[in-house]
C-alpha positions as CSV (number, residue, x, y, z in Angstrom):
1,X,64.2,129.8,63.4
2,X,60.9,130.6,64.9
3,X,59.5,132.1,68.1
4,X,57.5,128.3,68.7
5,X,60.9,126.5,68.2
6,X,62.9,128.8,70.8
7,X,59.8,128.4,73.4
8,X,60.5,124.6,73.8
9,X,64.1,125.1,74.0
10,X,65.6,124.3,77.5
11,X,67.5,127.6,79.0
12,X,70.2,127.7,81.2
13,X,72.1,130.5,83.4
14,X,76.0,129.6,83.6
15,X,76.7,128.8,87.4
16,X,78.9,131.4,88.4
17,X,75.6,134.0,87.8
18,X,74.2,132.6,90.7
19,X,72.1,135.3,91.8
20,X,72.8,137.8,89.6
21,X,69.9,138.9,87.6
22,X,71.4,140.5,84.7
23,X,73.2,137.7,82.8
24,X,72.5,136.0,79.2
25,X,71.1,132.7,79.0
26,X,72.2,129.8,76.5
27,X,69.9,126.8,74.7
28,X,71.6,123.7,72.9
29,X,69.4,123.5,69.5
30,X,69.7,121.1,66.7
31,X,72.8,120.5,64.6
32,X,75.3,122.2,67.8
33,X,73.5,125.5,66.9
34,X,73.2,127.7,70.0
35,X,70.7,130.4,71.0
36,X,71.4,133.4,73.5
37,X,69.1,135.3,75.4
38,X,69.1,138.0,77.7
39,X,67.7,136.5,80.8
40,X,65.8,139.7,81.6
41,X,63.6,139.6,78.8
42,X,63.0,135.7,78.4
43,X,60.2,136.4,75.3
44,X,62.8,138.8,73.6
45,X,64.8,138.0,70.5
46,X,67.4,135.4,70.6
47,X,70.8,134.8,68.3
48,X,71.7,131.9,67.0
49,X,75.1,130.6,66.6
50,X,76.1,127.8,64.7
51,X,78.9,125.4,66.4
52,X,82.2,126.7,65.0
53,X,81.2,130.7,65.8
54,X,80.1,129.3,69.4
55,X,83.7,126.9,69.7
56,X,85.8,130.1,69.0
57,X,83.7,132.1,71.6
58,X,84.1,129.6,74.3
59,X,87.8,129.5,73.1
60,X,88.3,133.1,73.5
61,X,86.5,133.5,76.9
62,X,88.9,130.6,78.1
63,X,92.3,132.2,76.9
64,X,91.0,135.5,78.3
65,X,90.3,137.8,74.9
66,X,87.4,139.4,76.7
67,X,89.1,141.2,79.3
């Protein structure tokens, strides 16, 4: 995916990082894919996940695998 594509995505912070300036950011993109960002350098690079790596992620922050 290019730079030009990510620049028209639409960001968003979680809202329990109210405040808090060091916290990653998350886009919705085309076919469920997801991009993450470090909200401290907006222009930086990005990862893209597609949907099943980013449903076992939000599974395993739920159950508590990430301490």
């Amino acid at each position: 995916m290019n730079r030009t594509a990510l620049s028209t995505a639409r960001w968003h912070k979680s809202s329990r990082s109210a405040g808090q300036q060091e916290c990653v950011e998350v886009a919705d993109l085309d076919g469920g894919r997801r991009a993450v960002r470090d909200s401290k350098h907006p222009t930086g690079p990005a990862l893209i996940v597609a949907p099943a790596e980013w449903a076992a992620f939000t599974a395993g922050i739920r159950d508590g695998r990430f301490g």
